[in-house]
PAGU-644474 format. One line per field, with one value per atom (N, C-alpha, C): chain; atom name; residue number from 1; x, y, z; residue in one letter. Coordinates in nm, 3 decimals. Layout:
<pts>
chaine <- (A	...)
atome <- (CA	...)
num <- (NUM	...)
x <- (X	...)
y <- (Y	...)
z <- (Z	...)
residu <- (a	...)
</pts>
This chain:
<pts>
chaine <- (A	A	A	A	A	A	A	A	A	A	A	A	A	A	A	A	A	A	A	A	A	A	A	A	A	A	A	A	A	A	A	A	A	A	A	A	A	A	A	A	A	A	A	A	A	A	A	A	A	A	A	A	A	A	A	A	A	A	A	A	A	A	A	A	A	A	A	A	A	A	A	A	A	A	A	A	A	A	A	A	A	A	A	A	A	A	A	A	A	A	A	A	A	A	A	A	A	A	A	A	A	A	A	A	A	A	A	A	A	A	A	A	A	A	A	A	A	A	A	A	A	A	A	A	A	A	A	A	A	A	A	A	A	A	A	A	A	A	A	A	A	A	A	A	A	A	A	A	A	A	A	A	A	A	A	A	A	A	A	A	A	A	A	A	A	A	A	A	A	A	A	A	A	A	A	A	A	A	A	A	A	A	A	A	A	A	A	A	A	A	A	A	A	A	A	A	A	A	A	A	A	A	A	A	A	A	A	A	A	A	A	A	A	A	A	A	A	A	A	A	A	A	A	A	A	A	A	A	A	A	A	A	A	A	A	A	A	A	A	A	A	A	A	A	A	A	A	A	A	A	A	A	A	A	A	A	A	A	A	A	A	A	A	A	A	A	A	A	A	A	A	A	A	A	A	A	A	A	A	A	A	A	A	A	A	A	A	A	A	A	A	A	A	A	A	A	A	A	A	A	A	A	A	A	A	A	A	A	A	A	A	A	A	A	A	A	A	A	A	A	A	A	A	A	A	A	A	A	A	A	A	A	A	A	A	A	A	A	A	A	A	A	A	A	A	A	A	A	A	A	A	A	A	A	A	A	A	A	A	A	A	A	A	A	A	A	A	A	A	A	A	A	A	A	A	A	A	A	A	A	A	A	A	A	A	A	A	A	A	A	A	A	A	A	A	A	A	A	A	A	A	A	A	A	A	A	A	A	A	A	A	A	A	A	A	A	A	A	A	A	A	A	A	A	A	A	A	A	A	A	A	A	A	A	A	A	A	A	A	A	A	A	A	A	A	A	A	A	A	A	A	A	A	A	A	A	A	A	A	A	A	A	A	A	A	A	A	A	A	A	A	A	A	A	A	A	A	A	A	A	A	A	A	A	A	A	A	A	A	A	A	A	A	A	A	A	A	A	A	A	A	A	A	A	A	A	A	A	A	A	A	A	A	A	A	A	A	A	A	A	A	A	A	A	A	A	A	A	A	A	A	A	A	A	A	A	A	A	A	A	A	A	A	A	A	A	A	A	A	A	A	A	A	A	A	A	A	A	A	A	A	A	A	A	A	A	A	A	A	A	A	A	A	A	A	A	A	A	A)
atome <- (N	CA	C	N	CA	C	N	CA	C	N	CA	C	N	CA	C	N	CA	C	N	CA	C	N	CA	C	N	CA	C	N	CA	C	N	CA	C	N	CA	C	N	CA	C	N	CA	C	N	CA	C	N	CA	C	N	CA	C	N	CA	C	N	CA	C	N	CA	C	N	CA	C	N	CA	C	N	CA	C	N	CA	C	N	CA	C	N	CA	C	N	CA	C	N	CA	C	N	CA	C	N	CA	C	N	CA	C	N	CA	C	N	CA	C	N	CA	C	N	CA	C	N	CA	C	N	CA	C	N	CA	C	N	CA	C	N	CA	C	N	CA	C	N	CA	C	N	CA	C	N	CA	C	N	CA	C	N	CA	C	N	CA	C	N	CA	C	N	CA	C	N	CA	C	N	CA	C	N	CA	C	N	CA	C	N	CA	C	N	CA	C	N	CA	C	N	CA	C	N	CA	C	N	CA	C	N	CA	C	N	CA	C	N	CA	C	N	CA	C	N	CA	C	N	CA	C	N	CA	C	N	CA	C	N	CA	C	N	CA	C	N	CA	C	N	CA	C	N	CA	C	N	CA	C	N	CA	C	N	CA	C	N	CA	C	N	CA	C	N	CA	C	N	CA	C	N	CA	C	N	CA	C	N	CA	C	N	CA	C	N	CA	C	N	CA	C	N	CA	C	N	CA	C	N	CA	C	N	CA	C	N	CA	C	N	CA	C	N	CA	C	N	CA	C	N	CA	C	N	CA	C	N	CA	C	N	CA	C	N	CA	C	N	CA	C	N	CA	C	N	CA	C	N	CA	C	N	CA	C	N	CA	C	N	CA	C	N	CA	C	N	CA	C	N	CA	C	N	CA	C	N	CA	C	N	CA	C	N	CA	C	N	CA	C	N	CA	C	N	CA	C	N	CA	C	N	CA	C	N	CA	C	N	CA	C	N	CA	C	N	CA	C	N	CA	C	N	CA	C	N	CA	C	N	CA	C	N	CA	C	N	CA	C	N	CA	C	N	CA	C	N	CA	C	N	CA	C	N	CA	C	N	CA	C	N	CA	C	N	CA	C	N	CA	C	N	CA	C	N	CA	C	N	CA	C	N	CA	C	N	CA	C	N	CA	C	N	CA	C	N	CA	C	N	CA	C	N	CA	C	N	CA	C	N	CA	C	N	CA	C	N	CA	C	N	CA	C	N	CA	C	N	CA	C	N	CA	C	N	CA	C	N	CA	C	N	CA	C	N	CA	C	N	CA	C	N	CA	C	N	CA	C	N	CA	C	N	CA	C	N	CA	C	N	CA	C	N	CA	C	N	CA	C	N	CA	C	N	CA	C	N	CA	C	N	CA	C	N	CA	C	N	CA	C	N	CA	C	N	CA	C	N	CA	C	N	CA	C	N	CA	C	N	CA	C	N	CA	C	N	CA	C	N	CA	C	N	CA	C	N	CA	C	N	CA	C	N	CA	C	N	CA	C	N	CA	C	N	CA	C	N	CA	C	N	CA	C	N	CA	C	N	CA	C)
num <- (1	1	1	2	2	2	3	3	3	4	4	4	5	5	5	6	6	6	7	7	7	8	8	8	9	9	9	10	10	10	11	11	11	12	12	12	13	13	13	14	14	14	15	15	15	16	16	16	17	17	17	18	18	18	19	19	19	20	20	20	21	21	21	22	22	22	23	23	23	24	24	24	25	25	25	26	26	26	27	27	27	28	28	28	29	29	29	30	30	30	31	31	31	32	32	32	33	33	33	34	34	34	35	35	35	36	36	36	37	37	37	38	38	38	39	39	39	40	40	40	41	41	41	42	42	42	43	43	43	44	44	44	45	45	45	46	46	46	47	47	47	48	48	48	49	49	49	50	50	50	51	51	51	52	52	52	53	53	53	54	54	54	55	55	55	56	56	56	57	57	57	58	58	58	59	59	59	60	60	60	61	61	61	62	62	62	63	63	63	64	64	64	65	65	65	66	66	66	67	67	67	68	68	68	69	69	69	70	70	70	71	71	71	72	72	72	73	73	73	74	74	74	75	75	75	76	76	76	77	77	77	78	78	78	79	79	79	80	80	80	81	81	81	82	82	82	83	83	83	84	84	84	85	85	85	86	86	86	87	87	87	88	88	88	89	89	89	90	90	90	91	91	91	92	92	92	93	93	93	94	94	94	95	95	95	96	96	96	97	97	97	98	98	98	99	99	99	100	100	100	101	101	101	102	102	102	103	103	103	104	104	104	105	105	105	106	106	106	107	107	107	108	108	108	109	109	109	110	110	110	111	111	111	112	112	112	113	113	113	114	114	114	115	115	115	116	116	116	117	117	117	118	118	118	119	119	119	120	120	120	121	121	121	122	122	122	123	123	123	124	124	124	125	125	125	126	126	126	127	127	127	128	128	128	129	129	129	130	130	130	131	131	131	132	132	132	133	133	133	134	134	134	135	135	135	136	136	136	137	137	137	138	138	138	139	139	139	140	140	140	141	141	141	142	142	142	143	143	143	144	144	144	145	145	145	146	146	146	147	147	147	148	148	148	149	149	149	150	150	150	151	151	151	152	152	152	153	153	153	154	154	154	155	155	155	156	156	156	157	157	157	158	158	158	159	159	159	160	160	160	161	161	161	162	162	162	163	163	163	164	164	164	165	165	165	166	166	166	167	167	167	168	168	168	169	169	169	170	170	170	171	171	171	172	172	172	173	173	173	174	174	174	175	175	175	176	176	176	177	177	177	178	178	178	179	179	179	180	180	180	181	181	181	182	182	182	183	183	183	184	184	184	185	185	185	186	186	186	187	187	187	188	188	188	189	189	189	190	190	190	191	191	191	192	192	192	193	193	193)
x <- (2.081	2.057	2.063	2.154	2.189	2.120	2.058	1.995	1.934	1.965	1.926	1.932	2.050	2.098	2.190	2.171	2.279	2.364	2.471	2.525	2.600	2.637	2.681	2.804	2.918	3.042	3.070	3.150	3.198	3.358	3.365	3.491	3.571	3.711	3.746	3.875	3.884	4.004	4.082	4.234	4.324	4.358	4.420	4.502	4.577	4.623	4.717	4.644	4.471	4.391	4.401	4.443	4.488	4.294	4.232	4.085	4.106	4.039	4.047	3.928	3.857	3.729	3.757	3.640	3.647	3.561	3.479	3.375	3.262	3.222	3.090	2.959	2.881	2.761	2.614	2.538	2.415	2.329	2.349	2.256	2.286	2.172	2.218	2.225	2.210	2.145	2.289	2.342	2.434	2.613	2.594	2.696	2.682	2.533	2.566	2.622	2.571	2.586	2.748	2.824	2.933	3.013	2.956	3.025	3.010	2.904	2.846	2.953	2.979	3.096	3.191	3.274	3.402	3.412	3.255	3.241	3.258	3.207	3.182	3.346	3.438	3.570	3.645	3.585	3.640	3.773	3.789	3.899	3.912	4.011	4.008	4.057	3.945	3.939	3.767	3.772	3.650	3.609	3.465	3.391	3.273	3.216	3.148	3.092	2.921	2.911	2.850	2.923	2.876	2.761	2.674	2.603	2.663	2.618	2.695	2.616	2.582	2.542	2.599	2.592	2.632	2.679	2.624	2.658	2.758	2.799	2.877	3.074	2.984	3.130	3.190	3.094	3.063	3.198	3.163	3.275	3.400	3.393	3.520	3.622	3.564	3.614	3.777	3.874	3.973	4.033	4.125	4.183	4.279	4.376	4.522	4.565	4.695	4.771	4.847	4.951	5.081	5.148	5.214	5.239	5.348	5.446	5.612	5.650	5.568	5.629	5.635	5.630	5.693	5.803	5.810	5.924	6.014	6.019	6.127	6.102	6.009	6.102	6.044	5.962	5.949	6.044	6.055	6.168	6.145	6.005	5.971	6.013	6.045	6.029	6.206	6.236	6.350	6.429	6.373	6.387	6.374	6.361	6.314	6.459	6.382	6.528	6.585	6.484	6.497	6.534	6.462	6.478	6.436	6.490	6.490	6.445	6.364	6.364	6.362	6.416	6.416	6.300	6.201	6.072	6.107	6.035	6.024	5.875	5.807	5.623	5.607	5.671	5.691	5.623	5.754	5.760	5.717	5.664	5.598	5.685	5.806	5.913	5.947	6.014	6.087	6.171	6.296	6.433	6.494	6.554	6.603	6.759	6.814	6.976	6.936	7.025	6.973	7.069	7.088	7.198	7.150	7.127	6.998	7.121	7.108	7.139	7.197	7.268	7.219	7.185	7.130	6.998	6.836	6.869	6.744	6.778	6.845	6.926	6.804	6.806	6.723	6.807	6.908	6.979	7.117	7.226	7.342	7.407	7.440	7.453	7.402	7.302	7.182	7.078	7.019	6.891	6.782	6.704	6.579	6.499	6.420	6.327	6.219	6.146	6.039	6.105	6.211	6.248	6.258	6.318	6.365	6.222	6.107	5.953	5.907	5.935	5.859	5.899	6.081	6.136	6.035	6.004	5.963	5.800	5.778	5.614	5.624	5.749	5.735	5.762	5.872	5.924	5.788	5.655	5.563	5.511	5.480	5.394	5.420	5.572	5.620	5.592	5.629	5.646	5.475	5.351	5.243	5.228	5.270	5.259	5.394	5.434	5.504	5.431	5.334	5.191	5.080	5.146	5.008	4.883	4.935	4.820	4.831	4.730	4.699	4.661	4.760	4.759	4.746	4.780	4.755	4.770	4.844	4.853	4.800	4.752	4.637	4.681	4.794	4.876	5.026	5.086	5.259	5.304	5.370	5.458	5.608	5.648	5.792	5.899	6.021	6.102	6.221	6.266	6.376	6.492	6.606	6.692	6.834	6.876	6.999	7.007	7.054	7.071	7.116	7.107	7.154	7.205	7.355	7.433	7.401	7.394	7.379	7.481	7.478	7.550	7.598	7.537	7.594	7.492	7.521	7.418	7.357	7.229	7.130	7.068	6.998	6.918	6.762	6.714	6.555	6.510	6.403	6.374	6.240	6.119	5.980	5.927	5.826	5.809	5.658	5.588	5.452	5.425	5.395	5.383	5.246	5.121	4.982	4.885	4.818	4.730	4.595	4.498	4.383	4.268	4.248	4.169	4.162	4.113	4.157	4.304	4.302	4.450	4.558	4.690	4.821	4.894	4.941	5.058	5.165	5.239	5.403	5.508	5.643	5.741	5.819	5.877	5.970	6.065	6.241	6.386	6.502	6.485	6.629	6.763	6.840	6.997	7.091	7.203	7.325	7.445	7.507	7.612	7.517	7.460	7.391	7.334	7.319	7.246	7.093	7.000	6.829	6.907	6.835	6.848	6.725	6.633	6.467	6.397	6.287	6.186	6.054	5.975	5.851	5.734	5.638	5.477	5.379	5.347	5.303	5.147	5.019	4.895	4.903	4.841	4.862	4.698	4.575	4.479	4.477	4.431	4.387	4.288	4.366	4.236	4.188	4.284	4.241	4.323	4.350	4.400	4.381)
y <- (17.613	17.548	17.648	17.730	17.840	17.990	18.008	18.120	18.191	18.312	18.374	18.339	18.249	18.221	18.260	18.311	18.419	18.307	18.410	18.267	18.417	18.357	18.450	18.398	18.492	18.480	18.568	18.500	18.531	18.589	18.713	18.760	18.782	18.791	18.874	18.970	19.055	19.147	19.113	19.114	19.059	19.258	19.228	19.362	19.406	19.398	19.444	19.501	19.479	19.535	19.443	19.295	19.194	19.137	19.119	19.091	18.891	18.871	18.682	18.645	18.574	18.517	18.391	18.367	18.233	18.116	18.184	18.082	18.136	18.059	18.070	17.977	18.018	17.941	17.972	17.875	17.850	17.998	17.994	18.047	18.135	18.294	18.386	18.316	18.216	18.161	18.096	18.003	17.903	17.972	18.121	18.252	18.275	18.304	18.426	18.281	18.188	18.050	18.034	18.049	18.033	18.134	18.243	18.418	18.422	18.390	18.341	18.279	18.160	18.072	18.113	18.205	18.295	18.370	18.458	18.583	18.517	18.391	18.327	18.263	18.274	18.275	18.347	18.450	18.586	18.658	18.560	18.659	18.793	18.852	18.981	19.026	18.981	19.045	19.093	19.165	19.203	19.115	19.017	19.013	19.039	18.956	19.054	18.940	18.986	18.860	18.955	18.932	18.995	18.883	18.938	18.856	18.868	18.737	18.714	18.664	18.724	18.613	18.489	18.316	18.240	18.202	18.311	18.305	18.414	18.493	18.572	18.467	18.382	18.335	18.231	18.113	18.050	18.124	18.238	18.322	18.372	18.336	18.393	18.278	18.161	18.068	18.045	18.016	18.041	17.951	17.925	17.892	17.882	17.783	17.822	17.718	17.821	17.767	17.781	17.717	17.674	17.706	17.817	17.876	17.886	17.838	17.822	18.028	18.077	18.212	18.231	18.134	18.192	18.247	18.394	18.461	18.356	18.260	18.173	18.093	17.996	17.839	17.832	17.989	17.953	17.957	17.862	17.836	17.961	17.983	18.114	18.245	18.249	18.437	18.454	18.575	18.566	18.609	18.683	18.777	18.677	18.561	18.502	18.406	18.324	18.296	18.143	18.055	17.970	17.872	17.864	17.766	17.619	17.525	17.360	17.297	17.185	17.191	17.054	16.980	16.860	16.810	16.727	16.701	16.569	16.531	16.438	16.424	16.334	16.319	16.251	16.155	16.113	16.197	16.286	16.380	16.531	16.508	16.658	16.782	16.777	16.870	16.857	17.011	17.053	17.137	17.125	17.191	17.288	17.344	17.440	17.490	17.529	17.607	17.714	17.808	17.958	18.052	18.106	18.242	18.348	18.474	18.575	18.691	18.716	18.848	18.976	19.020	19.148	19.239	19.262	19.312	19.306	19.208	19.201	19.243	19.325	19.365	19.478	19.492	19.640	19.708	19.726	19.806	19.699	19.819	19.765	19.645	19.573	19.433	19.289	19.359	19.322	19.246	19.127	19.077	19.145	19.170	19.245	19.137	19.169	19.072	19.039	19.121	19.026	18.905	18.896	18.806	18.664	18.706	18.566	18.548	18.664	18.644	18.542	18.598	18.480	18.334	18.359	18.200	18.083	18.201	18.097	18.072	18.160	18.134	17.997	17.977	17.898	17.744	17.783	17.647	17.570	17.688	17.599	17.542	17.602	17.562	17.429	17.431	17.309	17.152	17.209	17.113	17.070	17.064	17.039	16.983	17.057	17.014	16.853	16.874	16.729	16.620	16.620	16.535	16.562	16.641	16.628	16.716	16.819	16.928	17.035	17.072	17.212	17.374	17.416	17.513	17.670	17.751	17.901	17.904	18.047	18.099	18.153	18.160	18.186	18.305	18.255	18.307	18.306	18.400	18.350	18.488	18.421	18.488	18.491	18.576	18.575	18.607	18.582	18.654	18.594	18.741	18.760	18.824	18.673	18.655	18.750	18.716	18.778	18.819	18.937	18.985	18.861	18.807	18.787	18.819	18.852	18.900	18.860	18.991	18.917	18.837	18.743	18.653	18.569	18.547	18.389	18.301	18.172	18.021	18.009	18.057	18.004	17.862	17.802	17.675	17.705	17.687	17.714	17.551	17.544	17.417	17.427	17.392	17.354	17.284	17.243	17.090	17.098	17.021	17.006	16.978	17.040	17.061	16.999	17.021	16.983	17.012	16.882	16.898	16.914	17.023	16.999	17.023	16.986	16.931	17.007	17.177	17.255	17.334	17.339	17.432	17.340	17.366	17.304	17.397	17.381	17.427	17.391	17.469	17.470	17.552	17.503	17.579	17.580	17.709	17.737	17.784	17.724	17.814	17.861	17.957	17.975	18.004	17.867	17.818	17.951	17.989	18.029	17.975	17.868	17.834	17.779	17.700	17.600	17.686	17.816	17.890	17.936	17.884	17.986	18.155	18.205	18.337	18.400	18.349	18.344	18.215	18.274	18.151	18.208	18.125	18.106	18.037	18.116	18.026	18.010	17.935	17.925	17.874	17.920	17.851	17.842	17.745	17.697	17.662	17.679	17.690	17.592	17.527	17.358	17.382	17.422	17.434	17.314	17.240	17.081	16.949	16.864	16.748	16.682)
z <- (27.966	28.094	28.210	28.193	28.345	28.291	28.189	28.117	28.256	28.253	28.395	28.498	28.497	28.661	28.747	28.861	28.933	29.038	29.055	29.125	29.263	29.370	29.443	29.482	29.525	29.533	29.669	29.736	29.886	29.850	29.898	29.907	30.010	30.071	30.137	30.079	30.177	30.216	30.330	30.287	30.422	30.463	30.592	30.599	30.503	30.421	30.328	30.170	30.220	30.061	29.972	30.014	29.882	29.939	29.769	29.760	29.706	29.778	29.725	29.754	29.593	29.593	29.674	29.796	29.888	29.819	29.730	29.685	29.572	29.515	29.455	29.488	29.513	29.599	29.451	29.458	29.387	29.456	29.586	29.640	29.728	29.742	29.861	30.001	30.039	30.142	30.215	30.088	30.094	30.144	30.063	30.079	30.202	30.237	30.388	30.471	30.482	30.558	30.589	30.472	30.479	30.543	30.521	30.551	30.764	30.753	30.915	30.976	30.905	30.988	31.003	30.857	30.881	31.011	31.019	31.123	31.250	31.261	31.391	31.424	31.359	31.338	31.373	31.390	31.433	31.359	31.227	31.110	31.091	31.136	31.151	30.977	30.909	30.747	30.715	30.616	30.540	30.478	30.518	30.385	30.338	30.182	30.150	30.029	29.995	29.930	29.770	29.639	29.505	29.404	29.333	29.285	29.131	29.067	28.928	28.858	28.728	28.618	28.608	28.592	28.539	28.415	28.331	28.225	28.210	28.276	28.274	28.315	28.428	28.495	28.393	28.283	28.205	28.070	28.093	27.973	28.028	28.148	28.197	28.262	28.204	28.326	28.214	28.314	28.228	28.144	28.049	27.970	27.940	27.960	27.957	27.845	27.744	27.688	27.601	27.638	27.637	27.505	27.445	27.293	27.299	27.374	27.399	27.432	27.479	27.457	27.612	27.661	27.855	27.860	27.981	27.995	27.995	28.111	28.191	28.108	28.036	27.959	27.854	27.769	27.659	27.514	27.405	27.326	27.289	27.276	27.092	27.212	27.306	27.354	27.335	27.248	27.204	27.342	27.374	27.562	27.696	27.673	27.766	27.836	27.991	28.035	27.988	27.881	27.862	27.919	28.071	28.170	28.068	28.141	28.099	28.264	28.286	28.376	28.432	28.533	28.581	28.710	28.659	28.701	28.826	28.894	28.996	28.970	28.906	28.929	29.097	29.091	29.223	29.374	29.368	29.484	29.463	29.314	29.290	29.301	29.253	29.247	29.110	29.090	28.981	29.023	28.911	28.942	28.793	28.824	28.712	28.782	28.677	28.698	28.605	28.646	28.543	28.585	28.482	28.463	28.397	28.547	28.489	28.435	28.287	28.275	28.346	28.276	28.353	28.318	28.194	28.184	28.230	28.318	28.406	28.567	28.585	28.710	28.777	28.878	28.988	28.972	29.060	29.111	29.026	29.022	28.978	29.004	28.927	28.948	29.055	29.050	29.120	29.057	29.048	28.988	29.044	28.924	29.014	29.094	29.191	29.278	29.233	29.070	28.978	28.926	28.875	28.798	28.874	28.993	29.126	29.127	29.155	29.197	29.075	28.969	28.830	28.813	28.838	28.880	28.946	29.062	29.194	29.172	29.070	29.008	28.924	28.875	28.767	28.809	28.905	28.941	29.038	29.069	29.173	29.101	28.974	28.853	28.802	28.766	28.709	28.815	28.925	29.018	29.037	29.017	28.989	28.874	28.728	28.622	28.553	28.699	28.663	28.702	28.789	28.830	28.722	28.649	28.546	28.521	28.657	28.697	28.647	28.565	28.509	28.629	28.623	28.747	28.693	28.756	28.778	28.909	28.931	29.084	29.150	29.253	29.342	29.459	29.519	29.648	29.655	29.667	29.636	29.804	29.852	29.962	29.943	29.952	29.913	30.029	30.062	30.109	30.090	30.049	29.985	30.127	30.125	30.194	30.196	30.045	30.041	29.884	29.835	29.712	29.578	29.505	29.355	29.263	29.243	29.165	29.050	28.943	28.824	28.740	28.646	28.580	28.683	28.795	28.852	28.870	28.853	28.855	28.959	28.936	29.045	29.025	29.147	29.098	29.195	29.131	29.141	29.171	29.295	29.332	29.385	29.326	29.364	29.405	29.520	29.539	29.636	29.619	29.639	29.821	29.873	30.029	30.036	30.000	29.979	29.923	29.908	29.808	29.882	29.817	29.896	29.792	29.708	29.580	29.535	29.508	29.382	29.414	29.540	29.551	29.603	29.552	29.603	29.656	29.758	29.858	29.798	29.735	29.754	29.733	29.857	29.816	29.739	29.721	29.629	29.688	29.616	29.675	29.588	29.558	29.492	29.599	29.513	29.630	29.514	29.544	29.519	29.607	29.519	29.619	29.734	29.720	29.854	29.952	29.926	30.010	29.984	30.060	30.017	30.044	29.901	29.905	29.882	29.822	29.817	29.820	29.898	29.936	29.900	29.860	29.822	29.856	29.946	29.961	29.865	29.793	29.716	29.669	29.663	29.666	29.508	29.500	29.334	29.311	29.206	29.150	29.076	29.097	28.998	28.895	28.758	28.668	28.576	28.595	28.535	28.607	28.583	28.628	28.740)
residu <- (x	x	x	x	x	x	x	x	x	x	x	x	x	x	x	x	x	x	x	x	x	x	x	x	x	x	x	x	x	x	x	x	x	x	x	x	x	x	x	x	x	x	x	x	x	x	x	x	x	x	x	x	x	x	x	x	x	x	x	x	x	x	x	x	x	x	x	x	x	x	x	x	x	x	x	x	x	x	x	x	x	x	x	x	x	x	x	x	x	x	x	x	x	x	x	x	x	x	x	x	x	x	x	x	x	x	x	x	x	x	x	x	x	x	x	x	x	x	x	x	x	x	x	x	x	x	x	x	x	x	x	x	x	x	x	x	x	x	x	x	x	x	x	x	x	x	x	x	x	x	x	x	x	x	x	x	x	x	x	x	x	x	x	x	x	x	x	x	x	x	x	x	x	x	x	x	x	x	x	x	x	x	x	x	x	x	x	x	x	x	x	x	x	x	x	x	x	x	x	x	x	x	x	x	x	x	x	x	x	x	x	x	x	x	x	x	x	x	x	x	x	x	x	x	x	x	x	x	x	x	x	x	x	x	x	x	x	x	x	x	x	x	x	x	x	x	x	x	x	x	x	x	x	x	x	x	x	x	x	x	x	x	x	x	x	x	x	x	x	x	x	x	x	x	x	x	x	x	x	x	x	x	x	x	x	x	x	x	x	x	x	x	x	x	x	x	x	x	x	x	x	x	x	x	x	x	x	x	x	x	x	x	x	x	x	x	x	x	x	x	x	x	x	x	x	x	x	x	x	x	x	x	x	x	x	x	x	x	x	x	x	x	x	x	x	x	x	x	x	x	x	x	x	x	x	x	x	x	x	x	x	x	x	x	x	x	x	x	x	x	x	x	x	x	x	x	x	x	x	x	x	x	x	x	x	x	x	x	x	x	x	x	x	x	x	x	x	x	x	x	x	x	x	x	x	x	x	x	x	x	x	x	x	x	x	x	x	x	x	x	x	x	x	x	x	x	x	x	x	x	x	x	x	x	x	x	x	x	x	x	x	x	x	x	x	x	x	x	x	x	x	x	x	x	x	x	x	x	x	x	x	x	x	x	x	x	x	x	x	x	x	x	x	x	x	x	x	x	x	x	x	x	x	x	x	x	x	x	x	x	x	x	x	x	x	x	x	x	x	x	x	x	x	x	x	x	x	x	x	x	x	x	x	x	x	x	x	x	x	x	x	x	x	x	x	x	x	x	x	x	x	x	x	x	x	x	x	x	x	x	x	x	x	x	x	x	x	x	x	x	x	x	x	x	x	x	x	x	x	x	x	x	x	x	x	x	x	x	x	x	x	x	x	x	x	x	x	x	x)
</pts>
């Protein structure tokens, strides 16, 4: 059906060199159209429009699933943090408690800031996939408040800010002792549901 059909894709660049596809369009026409409106926006980013086989994007479109071997809550990863996690479909939140190693430390008795970073990947994830939504991450902002000693109980808390039909907004917090010590922005990628 799409046998030699090109499809064009709108990109940008923020200040920071981070590249994010805005779109895929049928047509060169339908791209610059859209790229126009950005410019006429006056976004102080780069963009830029690439052409694509359809059958190329057709093989790449993604696929996710679920083999219990997640760092954070899969059973089978012997290394992993074996999060459990408490869902709300309701309010589109998920919750977790967790006690990181310290073998997963930065600096001396210190949690490293990937691990809090993957937490807060996971808990956005969950908190979607308790509505039922098949996700992937798109955009994650982080800041990191106050250090995480290793071997003490954190609680990890996700929850759905908005929905805007393929992407979800939400934050993420890891409390210690009732305190945010990391926070999380979160764009979430709707690949099914």
């Amino acid at each position: 059906m799409y046998e030699n059909q090109n499809a064009f894709e709108l990109w940008r660049q923020d200040d920071n060199g981070n590249r994010f596809m805005i779109g895929t369009f049928a047509c060169r026409a339908a791209a610059e159209s859209r790229l126009a409106e950005l410019t006429r926006a006056q976004h102080k980013q780069t963009y830029w429009i690439t052409e694509s086989n359809i059958n190329k994007l057709q093989e790449t479109q993604l696929q996710v699933n679920d083999d219990n071997h997640c760092f954070i809550c899969g059973d089978h990863n012997p290394i992993g943090l074996h999060a459990v996690f408490t869902t709300d479909p309701e309010k589109g939140r998920a919750e977790t408690r967790v006690r990181i190693p310290e073998h997963f430390q930065g600096w001396q008795g210190i949690v490293h800031g990937g691990i809090l970073s993957a937490l807060l990947d996971e808990i956005c994830a969950q908190a979607c996939m308790a509505r039922g939504l098949q996700v992937v991450t798109s955009e994650m902002r982080l800041r990191y408040r106050k250090p995480v000693p290793t071997g003490t109980e954190i609680t990890v808390i996700g929850e759905i800010v908005r929905d805007r039909r393929r992407l979800i907004d939400v934050r993420g917090i890891i409390e210690l002792e009732g305190e945010t010590v990391t926070e999380a922005e979160v764009i979430m990628f709707r690949t099914a549901g």
